[in-house]
C-alpha positions as CSV (number, residue, x, y, z in Angstrom):
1,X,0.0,0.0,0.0
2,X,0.5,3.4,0.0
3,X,3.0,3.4,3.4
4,X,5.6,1.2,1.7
5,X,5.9,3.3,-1.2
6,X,6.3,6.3,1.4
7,X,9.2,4.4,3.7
8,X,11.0,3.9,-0.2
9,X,11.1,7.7,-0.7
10,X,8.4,7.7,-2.7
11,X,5.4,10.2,-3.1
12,X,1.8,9.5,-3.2
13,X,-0.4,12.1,-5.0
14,X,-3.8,10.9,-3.8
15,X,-7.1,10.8,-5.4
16,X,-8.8,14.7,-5.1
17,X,-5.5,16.0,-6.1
18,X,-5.0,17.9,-8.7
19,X,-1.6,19.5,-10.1
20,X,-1.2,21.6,-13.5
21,X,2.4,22.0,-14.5
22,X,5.2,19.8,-14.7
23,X,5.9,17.1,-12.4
24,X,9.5,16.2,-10.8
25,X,10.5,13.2,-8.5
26,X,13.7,11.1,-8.0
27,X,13.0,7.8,-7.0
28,X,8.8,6.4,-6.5
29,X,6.0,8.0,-7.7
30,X,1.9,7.3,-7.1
31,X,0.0,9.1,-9.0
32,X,-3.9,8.9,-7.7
33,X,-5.5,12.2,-8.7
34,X,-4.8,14.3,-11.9
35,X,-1.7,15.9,-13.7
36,X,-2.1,18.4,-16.1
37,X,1.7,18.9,-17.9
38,X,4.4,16.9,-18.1
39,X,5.9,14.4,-16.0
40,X,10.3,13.9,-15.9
41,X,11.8,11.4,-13.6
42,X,14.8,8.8,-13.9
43,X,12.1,7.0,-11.7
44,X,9.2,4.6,-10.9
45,X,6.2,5.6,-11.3
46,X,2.3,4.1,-10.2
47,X,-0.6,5.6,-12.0
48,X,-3.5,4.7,-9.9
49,X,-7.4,3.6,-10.8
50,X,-8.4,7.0,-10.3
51,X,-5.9,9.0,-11.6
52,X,-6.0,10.9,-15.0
53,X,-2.7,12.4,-16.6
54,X,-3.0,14.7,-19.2
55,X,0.4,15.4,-20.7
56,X,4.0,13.2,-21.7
57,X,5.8,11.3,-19.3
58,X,9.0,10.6,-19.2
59,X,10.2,8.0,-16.5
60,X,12.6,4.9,-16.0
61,X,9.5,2.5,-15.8
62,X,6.0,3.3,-15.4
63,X,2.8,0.7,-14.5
64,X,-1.0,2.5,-15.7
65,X,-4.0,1.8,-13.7
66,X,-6.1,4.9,-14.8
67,X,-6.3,7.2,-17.6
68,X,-3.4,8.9,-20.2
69,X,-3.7,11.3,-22.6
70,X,-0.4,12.0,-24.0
71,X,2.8,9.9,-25.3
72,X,5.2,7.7,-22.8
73,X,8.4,7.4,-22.9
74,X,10.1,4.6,-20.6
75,X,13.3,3.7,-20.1
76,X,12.9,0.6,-19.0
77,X,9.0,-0.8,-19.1
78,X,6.0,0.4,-19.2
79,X,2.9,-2.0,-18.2
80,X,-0.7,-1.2,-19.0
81,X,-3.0,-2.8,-16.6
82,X,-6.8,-3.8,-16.8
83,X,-9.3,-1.0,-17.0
84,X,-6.6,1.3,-17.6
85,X,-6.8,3.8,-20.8
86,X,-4.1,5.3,-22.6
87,X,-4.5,7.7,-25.6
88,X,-1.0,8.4,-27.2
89,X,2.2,6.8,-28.5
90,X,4.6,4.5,-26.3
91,X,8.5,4.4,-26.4
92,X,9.6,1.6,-24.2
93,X,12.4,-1.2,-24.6
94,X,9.4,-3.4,-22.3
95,X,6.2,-3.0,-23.0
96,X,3.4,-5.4,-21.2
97,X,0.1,-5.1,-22.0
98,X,-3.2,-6.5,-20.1
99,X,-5.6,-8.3,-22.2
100,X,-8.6,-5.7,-20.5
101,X,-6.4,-2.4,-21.0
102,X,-7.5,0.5,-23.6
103,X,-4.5,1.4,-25.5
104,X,-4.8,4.3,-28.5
105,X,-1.9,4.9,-30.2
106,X,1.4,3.5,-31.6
107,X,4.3,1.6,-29.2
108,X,8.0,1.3,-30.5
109,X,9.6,-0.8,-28.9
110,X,13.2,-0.9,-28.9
111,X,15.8,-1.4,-27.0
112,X,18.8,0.7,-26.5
113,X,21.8,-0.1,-29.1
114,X,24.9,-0.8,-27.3
């Protein structure tokens, strides 16, 4: 739950929130409430049931429970999860996608050359 991602030095954004402008964070992020602009992190980050992103992101690995509108870019992975919606293109060397996910857009997937 949410108090092990806060003992990793991680953020939770909970549901009700809501944040226009550009979002920053080093290691853990969950997002539960709604992000208008972009989010940049070399981190993880959580996108809960409730949440809603307009905007990019741009993180190490990212896991979608709620809603995207914009294009992701992951380092790492990126996993779509059931009842999750994404509307935009995805850039990730790991991409897993639920059978019950929503996913508008294009993926390349490619992994880094050495």
């Amino acid at each position: 739950g949410a108090a092990e991602v806060t003992r990793a030095g991680g953020g939770v954004l909970s549901s009700g929130v809501s944040i226009k402008g550009s979002v920053k964070f080093q290691k853990e992020l969950v997002i539960d409430g709604e992000v208008e602009g972009k989010i940049d992190s070399h981190g993880r980050l959580t996108i809960g049931v409730n949440a809603k992103i307009t905007g990019e992101i741009r993180t190490k690995s990212v896991i979608v429970n709620g809603t995207v509108d914009g294009n992701i870019t992951a380092e790492e992975r990126c996993e779509l999860r059931a009842g999750c919606t994404v509307r935009g293109d995805i850039e990730s060397p790991r991409l897993v996608v639920d059978e019950a996910a929503t996913f508008i857009g294009s993926a390349k997937i490619a992994t880094k050359k050495a």
